[in-house]
C-alpha positions in Angstrom: 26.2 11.0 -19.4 24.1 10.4 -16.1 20.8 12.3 -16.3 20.5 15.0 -13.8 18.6 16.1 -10.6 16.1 13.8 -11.9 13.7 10.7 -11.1 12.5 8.5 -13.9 10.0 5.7 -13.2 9.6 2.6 -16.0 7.5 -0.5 -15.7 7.8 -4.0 -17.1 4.9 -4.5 -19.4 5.3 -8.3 -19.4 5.0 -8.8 -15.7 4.1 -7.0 -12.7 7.1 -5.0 -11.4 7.6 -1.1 -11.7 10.8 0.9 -11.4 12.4 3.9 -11.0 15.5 5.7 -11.3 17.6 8.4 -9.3 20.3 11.1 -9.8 21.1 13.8 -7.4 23.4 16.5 -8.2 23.1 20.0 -7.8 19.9 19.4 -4.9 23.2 16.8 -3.3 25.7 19.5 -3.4 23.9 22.4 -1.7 22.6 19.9 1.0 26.4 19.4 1.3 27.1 23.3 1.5 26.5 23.4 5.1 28.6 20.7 6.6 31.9 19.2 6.0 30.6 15.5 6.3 33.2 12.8 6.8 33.8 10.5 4.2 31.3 7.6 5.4 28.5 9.8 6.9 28.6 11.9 3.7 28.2 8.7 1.2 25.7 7.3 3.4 23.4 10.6 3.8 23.4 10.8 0.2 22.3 7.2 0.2 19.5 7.8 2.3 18.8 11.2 0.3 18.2 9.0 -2.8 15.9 6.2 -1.1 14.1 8.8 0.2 13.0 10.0 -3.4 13.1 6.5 -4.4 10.0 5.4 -1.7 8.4 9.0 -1.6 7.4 8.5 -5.5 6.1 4.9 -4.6 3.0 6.6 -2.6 0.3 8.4 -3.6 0.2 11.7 -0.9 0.5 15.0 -0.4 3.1 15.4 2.1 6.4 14.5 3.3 8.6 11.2 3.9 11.4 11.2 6.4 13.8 8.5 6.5 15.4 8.1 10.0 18.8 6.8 11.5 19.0 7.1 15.5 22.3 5.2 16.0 24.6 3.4 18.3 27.7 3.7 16.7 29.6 6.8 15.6 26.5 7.9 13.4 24.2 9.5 16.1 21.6 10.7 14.0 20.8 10.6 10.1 17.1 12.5 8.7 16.8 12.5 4.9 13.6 13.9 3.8 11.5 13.7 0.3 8.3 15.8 -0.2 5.3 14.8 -2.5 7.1 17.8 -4.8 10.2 15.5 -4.9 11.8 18.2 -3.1 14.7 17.4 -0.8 16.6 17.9 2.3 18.7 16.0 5.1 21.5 16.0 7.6 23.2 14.1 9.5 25.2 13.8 13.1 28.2 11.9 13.9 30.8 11.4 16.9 34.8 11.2 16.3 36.7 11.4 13.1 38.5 7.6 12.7 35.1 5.9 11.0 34.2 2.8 9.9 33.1 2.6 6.4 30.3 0.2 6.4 26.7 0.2 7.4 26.8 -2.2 10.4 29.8 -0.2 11.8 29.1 3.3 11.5 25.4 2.9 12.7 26.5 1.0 15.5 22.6 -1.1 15.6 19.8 1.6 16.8 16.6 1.7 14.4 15.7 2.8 11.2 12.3 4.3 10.9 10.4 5.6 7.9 7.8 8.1 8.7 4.8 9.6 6.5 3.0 12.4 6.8 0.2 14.0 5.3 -0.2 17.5 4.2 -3.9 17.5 4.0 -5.4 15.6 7.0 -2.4 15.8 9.0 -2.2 11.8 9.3 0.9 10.2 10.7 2.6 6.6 9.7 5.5 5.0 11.1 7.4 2.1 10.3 10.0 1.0 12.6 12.9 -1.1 11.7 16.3 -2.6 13.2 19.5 -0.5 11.5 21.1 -4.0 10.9 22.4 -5.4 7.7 25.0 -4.8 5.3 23.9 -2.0 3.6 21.3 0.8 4.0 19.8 -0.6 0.9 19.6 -4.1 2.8 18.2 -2.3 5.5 15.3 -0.8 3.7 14.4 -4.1 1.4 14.4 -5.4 5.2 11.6 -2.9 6.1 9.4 -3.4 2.7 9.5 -7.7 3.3 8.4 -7.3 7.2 6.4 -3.9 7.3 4.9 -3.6 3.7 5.2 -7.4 2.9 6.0 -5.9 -0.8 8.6 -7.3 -2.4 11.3 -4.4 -3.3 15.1 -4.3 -4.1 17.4 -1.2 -4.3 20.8 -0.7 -5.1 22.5 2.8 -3.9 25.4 5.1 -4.3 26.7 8.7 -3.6 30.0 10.7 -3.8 31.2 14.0 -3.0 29.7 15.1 -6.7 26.3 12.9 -6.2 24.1 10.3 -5.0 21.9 8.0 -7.1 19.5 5.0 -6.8 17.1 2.7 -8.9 14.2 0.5 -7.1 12.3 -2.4 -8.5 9.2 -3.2 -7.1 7.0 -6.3 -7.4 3.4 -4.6 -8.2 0.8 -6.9 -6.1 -0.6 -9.7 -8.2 -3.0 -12.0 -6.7 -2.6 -14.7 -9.4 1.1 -14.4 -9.7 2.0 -17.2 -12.0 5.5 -19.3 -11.3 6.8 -17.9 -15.2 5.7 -14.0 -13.5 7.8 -15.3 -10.4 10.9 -16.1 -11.9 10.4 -12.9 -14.1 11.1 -10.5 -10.5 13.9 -13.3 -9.8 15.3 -12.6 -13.3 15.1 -9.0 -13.1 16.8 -9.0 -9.6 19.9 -10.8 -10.9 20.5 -8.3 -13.5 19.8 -5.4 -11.3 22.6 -7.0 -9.0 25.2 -6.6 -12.3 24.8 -2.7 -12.0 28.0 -1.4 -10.5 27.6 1.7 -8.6 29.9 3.3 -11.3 27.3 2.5 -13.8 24.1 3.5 -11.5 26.3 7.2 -11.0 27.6 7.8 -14.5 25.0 6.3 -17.0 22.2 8.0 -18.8 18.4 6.4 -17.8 18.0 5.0 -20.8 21.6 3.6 -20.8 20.9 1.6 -17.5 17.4 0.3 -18.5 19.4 -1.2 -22.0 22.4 -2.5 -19.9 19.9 -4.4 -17.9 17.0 -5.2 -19.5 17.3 -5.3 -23.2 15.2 -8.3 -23.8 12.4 -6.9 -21.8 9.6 -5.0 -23.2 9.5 -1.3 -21.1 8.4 1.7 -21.2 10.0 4.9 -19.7 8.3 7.8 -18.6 9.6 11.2 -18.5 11.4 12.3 -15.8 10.3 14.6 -12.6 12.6 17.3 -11.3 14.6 17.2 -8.2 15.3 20.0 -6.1 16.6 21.1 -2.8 14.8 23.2 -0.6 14.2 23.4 3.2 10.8 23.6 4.7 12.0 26.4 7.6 10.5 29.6 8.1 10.0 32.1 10.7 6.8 31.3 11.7 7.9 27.7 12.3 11.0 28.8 14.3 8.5 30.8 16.4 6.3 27.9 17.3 9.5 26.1 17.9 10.2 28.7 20.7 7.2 29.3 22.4 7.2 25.5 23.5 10.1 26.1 24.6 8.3 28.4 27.3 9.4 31.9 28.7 11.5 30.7 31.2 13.4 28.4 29.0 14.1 31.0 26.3 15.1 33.7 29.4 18.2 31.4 30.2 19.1 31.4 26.1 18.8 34.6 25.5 22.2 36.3 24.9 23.2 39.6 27.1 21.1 42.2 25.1 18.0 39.7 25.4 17.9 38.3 21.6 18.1 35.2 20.4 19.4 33.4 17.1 18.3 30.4 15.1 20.3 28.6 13.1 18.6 25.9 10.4 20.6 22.8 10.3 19.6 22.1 6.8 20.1 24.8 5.1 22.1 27.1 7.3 19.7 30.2 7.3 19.9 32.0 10.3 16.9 33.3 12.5 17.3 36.2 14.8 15.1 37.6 17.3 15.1 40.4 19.5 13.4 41.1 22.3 10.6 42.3 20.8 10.0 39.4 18.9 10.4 36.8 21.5 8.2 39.1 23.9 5.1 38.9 21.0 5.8 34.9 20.7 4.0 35.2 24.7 0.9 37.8 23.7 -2.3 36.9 25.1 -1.1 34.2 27.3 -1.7 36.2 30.3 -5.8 35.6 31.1 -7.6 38.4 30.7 -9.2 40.6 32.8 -13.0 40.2 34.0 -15.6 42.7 32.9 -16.2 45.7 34.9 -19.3 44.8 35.8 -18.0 41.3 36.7 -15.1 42.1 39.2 -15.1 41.2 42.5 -13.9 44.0 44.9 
C-alpha cells in the first residue's frame, strides 16, 4: 500500500544522484473540495501539485514555491504552490468542457514559470519557460537542463483519489567519471519502467526495490504533507485597499459591503462598511498645527 500524504527523499550512495518520493492524498482531495475540475485539468493540477513538493524540497529556504501555467489553449491558468513547511495549495482555470487530454493540447503553448520566494528577506526568483513538450514532467526536466543546467528527471501521476511523483537528480560532481555517468543513465532507464500505477499504488520502499535493487540506498524518513491556504483577513485587506476607494465604491453591493471569496480554499471574507471605511484611515493628510495655519 502507497505511503500517504507524504515525501520521502533517498540518495544513491555509489554515485552522485539524490531522490525523492511523492504521495498526495487527503492534502489532494480537500484542494479538490472546492471545484469540480474536468477530467484533464484535474489530473494535471495534481501533477503540478506534486512537482511542486518535488522541487520545493530540492532548495534550501524559508518560503514558498509557485509553479505557474498561463496558457493558450483551453487551460487559462494553473498555480500549484509548495511552502518550505511542505504545505500545499493550488487551482486552476479552464475554458469549455470538450478537452484535450494531453499536455501540448490543453495548455495550448503560453509559459511555464517557477517562482521562489523568500520568507525572510523577501527575495524573488523566477524562471521562465515555454509550456511545450509532452508532458508537464517533460516540461519541467526542460526548465532544470536550460535554467538550472542540473540534470533532473521526473515521472508524474494523479487521479480523482491522488497525485504522486518521484524526482532523480544528478548532485553536481566536478570530476564526474564516465562509470558515475552511465550510473544517472542507468538509473534513468529504470525510473522510465515505473508505470504510473506503480508510482500511485506502491509503498516507498516498494518503488525504491522495484527499481533499484542492485543499488546501495538509503532512505530517510518521510516529511508530512498537508493542505493549507496562506489567506487571511489581513491579506484580503491589503488586497482591497490597492484596489483604491473608488474601485471598491463600484463593487460594493446595495447595503455598501463587500465579500471575498478564496479561490483555494473557499473561505469567504465579508466586509461591511465599516470595515472597508477603516482599510482608508489616515489616508487623508492631516491637518497643520494651530500655530502653523495659514488664515
Amino acid at each position: 500500500m502507497a505511503d500517504t500524504d507524504s515525501l520521502s527523499r533517498f540518495v544513491f550512495e555509489k554515485f552522485p544522484v539524490r531522490g525523492e518520493l511523492v504521495h498526495l492524498n487527503a492534502s489532494w482531495r480537500a484542494v479538490l473540495e472546492c471545484h469540480d475540475y474536468p477530467a484533464p485539468v484535474r489530473r494535471l493540477l495534481g501533477e503540478a501539485l506534486a512537482a511542486a513538493v518535488l522541487l520545493a524540497s530540492t532548495l534550501k529556504f524559508d518560503g514558498q514555491l509557485t509553479l505557474q501555467i498561463h496558457g493558450n489553449g483551453p487551460l487559462r491558468l494553473l498555480v500549484a504552490q509548495c511552502g518550505a513547511d511542505l504545505h500545499v495549495r493550488g487551482i486552476a482555470k479552464w475554458d469549455g468542457n470538450d478537452l484535450p487530454d494531453d499536455f501540448a493540447g490543453i495548455t495550448g503553448g503560453g509559459r511555464l514559470a517557477i517562482t521562489i520566494e523568500t520568507g525572510t528577506d523577501g527575495e524573488r526568483y523566477q524562471g521562465i519557460v515555454p509550456a511545450e513538450g509532452q508532458s508537464l514532467a517533460a516540461c519541467l526536466e526542460g526548465y532544470f537542463e536550460n535554467s538550472e543546467q542540473l540534470p533532473t528527471r521526473l515521472w508524474l501521476a494523479a487521479d480523482q483519489e491522488g497525485a504522486a511523483g518521484m524526482l532523480l537528480q544528478q548532485l553536481p560532481d566536478r570530476a564526474l567519471s564516465e562509470e558515475r555517468e552511465d550510473d544517472w543513465q542507468r538509473a534513468q532507464l529504470l525510473g522510465d519502467t515505473l508505470s504510473e500505477e506503480e508510482l500511485m499504488e506502491l509503498a516507498d520502499r516498494e518503488v525504491l526495490r522495484r527499481l533499484f535493487h542492485e543499488d546501495h540506498l538509503r532512505l530517510f524518513d518521510p516529511s508530512p504533507v498537508a493542505f493549507r491556504c496562506s489567506c487571511s483577513k489581513e491579506r484580503v485587506q491589503s488586497a482591497l485597499r490597492l484596489l483604491g476607494r473608488d474601485e471598491l465604491d463600484s463593487l460594493a453591493e446595495a447595503d455598501g459591503s463587500i465579500e471575498v471569496r478564496c479561490e483555494f480554499c473557499g473561505r469567504s471574507y465579508p466586509l461591511d462598511p465599516v470595515d472597508l471605511e477603516q482599510l482608508f484611515l489616515g489616508d487623508e493628510a492631516p491637518l497643520p498645527p494651530a500655530s502653523r495655519r495659514v488664515h
